[in-house]
C-alpha positions as CSV (number, residue, x, y, z in Angstrom):
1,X,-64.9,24.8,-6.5
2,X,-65.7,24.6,-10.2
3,X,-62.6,26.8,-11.5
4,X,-60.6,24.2,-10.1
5,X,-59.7,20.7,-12.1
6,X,-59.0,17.6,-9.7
7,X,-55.1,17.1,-9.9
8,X,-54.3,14.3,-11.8
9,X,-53.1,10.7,-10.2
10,X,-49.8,11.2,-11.3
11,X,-49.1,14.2,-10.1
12,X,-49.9,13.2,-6.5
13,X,-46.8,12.7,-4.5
14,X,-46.0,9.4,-3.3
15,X,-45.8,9.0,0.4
16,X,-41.9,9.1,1.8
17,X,-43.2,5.8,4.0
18,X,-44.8,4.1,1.4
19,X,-41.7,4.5,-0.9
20,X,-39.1,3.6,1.8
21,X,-40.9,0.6,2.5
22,X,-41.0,-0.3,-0.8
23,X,-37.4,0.0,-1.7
24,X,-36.7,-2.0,1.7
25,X,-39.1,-4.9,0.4
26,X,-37.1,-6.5,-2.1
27,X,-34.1,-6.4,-0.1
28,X,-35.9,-7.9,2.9
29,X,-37.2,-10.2,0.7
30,X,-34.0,-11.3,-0.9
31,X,-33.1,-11.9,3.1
32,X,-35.6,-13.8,4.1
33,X,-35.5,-16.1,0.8
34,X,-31.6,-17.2,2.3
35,X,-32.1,-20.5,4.3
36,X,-30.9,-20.9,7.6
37,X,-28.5,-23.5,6.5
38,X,-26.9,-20.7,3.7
39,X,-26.5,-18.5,6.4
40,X,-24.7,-21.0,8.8
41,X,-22.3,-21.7,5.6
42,X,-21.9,-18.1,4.9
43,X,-20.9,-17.1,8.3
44,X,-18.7,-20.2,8.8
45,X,-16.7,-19.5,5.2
46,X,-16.6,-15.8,6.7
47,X,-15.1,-16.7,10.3
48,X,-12.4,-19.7,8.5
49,X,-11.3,-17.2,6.0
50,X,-10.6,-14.7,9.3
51,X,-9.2,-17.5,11.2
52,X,-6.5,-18.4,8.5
53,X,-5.7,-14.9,7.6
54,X,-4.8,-14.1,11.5
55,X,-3.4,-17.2,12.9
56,X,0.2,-16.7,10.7
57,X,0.1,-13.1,13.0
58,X,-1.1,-14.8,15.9
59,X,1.4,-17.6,15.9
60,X,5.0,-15.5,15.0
61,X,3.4,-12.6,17.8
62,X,3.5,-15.9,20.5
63,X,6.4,-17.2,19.1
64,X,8.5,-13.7,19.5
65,X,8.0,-14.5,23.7
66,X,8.8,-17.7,23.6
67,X,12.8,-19.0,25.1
68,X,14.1,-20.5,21.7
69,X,13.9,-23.7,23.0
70,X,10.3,-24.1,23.7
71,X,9.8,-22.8,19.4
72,X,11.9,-25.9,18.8
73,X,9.8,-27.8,20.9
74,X,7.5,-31.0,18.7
75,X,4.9,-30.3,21.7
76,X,3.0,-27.2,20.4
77,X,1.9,-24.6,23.2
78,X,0.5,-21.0,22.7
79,X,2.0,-19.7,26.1
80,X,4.9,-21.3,27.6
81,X,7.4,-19.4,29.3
82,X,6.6,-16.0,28.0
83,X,9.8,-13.6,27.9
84,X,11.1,-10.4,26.5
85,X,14.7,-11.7,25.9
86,X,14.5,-11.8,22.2
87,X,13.9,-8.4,21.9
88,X,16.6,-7.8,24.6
89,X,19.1,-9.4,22.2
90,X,18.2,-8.7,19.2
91,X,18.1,-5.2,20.0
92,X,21.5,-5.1,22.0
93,X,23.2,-8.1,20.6
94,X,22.5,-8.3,16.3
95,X,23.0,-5.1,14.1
96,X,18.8,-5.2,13.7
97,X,18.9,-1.2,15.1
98,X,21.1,-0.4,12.2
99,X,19.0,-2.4,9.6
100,X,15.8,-0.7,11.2
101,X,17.1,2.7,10.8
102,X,18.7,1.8,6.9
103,X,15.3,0.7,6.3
104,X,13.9,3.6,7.3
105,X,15.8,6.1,5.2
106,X,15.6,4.0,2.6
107,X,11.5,3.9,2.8
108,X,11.1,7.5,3.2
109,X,13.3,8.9,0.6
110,X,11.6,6.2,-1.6
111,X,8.3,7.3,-0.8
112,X,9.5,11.5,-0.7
113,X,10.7,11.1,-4.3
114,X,8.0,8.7,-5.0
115,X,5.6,10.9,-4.4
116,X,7.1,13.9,-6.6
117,X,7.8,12.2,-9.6
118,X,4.6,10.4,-10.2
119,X,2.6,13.7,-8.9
120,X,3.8,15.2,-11.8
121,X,4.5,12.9,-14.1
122,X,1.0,11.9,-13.8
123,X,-0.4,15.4,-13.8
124,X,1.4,16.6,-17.0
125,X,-0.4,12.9,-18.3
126,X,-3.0,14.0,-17.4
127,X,-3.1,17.8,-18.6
128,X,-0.7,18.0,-21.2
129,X,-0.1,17.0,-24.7
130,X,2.9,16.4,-25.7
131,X,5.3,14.2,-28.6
132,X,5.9,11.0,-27.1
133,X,3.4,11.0,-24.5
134,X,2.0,7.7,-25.9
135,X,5.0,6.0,-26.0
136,X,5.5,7.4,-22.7
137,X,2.2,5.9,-21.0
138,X,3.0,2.5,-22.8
139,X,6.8,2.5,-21.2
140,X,4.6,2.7,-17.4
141,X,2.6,-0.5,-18.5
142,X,5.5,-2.4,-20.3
143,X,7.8,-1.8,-17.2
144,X,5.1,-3.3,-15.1
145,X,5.2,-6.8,-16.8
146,X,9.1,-7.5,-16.1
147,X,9.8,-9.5,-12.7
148,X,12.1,-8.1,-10.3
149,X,14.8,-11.2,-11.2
150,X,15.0,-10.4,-14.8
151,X,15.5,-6.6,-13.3
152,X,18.5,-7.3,-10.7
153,X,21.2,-8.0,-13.2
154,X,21.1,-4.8,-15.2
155,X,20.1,-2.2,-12.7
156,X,23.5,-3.7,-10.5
157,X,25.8,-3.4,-13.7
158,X,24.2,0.7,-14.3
159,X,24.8,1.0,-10.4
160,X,28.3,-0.7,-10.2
161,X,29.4,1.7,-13.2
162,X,28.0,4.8,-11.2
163,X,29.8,3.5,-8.0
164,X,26.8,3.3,-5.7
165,X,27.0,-0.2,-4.4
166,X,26.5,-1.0,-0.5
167,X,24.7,2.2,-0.4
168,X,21.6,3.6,0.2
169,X,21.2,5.8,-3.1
170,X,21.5,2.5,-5.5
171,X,18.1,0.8,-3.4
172,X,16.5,4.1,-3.2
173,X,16.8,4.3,-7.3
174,X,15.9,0.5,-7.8
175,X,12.8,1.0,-6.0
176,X,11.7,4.4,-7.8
177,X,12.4,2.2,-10.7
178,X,9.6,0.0,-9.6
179,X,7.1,2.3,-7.7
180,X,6.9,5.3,-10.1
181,X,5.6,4.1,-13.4
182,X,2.7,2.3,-10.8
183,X,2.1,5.1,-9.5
184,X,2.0,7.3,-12.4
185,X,-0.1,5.5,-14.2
186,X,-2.6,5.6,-11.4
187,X,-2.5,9.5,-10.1
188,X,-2.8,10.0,-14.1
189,X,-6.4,8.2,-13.6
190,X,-6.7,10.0,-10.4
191,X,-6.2,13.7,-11.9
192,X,-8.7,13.0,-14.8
193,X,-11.6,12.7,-12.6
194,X,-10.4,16.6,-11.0
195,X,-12.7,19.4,-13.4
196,X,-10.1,20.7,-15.7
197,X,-12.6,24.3,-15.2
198,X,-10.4,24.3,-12.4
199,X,-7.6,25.0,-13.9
200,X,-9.0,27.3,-16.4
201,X,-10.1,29.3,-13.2
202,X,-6.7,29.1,-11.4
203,X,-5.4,30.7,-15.3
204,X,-7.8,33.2,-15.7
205,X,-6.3,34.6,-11.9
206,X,-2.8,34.2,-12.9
207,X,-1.3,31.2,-12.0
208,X,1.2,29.1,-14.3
209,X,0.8,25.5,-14.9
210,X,2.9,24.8,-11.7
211,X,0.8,27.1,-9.7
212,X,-2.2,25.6,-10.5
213,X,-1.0,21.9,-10.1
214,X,0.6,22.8,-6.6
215,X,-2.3,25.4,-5.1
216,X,-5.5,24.3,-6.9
217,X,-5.3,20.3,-7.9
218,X,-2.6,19.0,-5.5
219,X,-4.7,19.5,-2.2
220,X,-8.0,18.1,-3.9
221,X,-5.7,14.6,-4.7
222,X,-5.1,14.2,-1.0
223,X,-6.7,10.2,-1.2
224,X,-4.3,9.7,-4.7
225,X,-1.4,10.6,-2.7
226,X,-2.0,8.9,0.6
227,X,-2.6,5.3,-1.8
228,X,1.3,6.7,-3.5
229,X,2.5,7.2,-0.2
230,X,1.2,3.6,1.1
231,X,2.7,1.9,-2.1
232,X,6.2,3.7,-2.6
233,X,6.6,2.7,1.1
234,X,5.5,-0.6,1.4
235,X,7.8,-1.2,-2.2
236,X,11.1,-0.4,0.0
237,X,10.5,-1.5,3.2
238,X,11.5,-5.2,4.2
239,X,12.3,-5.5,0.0
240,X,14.3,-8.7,0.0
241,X,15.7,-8.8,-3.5
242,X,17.7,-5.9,-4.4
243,X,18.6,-5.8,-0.8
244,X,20.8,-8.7,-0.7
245,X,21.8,-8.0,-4.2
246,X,23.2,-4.6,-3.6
247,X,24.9,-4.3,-0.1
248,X,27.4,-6.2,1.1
249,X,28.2,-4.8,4.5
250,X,26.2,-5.9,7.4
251,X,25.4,-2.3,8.7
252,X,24.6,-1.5,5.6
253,X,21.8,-4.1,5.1
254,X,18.1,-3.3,5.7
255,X,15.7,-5.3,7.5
256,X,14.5,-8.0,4.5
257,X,18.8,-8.5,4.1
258,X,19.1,-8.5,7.9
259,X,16.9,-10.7,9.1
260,X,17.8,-13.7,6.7
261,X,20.9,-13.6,8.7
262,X,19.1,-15.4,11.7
263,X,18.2,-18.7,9.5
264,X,21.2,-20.0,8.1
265,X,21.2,-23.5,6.8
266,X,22.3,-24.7,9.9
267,X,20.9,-23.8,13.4
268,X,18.2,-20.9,12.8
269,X,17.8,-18.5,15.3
270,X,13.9,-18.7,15.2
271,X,13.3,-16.5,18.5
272,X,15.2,-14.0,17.1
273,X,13.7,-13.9,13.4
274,X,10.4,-14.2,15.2
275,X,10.7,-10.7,17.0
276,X,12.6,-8.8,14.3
277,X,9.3,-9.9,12.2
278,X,7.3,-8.1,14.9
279,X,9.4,-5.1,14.7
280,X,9.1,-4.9,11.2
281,X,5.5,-4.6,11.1
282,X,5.6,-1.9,13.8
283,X,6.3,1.1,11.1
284,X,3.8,-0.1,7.8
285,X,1.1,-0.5,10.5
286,X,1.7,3.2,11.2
287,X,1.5,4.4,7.9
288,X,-1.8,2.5,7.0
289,X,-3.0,3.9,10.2
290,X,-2.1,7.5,8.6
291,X,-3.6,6.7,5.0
292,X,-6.6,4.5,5.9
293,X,-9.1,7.2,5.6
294,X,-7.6,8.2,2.4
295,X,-7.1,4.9,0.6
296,X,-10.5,3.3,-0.5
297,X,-11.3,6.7,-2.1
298,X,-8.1,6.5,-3.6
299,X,-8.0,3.2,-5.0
300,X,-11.2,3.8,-6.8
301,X,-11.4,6.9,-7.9
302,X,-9.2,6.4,-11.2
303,X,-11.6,3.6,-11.7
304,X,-14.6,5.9,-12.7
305,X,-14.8,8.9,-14.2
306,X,-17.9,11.7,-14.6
């Protein structure tokens, strides 16, 4: 028709095919370009790197089922004589139960109050300004750089004065000590990337700061608090130092105290440090299974923001 102009080339759609399979090309092509001998060195680096991060696992897993003396044995064998009778007596012969249920306790209230104060603390970071809030954010990173040795010596003398040695309160506070300015730091990150409209929403239909922070932004940081969760946990169980620093009775111990008790200088009870290790991995393993899903968007959510 002559009323009608021919369209333009630009304005012609490309073809979803064409465009695919150009996008594809240079990937493909980057592929091909790798040599077969690349590859072979790639997927060898790939499978070592697997094999030495597993055997350690491997090896104490074997070793828990093994009579103590075949452990002490020079001859080295994966399967020889396999038994349950380190579990048997470390269960019903050691205090291990009681260190596994201190342990416990300990680990949950850690990560319970873990969880609530850097929630907030980050949150009102995150939302609020206020004097000292700085100084305050500065405090989280300096606290950060200070090993736990340097650490021991102070927080004992503040809990011997308060009366809370060879409990369960004084490790509980050491380790908030230690997981909450972390974890502040990092929900802090985690909140900024929530629209603050929100909360100008959740105030324009009545709800107070705590309202808003509980109904409106607490469920939408779901991934930031399973990553808290994982850390505060993983920061008190099995914790070695302040363990053996602050309890003294052997009921009271938890499970990184406990177990050093089966390798003494002399005559180390290998079989039974070999199961207890088991045991211990039992609980983190069901926590990561919990927080998986929730912990890669977690980690790197703080780490953009848009």
């Amino acid at each position: 028709m002559s009323g009608m102009s021919a369209m333009p080339p630009a304005a012609v759609a490309a073809d979803p095919v064409e465009s695919v399979a150009t996008t594809r090309a240079p990937r493909e092509r980057r592929r091909s370009e790798r040599s077969v001998l690349a590859s072979v060195g790639l997927h060898g680096t790939l499978i070592f790197a697997t094999f030495c991060a597993l055997f350690p696992i491997a090896w104490v897993m074997l070793s828990s089922i093994k009579p103590a003396s075949e452990i002490r044995r020079s001859e080295i064998q994966l399967f020889a004589s396999p038994t349950l009778e380190n579990y048997r007596t470390l269960l019903t012969s050691t205090d291990f139960p009681y260190w596994f249920l201190n342990s416990v306790i300990v680990a949950a209230f850690t990560m319970v109050f873990g969880i609530a104060m850097s929630a907030t603390a980050g949150y009102a970071l995150s939302r609020f300004n206020f004097p000292g809030k700085r100084g305050l954010m500065w405090t989280f990173l300096l606290t950060q750089m200070f090993p736990v040795a340097i650490l021991i010596v102070p927080i004992y003398t503040i809990m011997a004065n308060l009366g809370l040695i060879d409990t369960k309160a004084s490790l509980i506070i050491a380790y908030l000590t230690v997981a909450v300015p972390f974890c502040a730091w990092m929900l802090r990150g985690y909140f900024d990337t929530i629209p603050r409209e929100l909360d100008e929403a959740a105030a324009l239909d009545g709800l107070g700061p705590f309202g808003t922070f509980w109904r409106i932004v607490l469920p939408l940081a779901r991934p930031g608090i399973a990553v808290t969760a994982f850390y505060t946990f993983l920061t008190a169980w099995a914790e070695v130092a302040y363990a053996i620093a602050f309890m003294q009775s052997s009921r009271n111990y938890t499970l990184g105290a406990g177990l050093q008790q089966f390798v003494p200088q002399f005559s180390p009870r290998w079989e039974l440090l070999t199961a207890g290790a088991v045991l211990v991995t039992l609980p983190a393993a069901l926590v990561f299974f919990f927080a998986q899903r929730h912990l890669v968007a977690g980690l790197t959510a703080g780490g953009t923001k848009g």
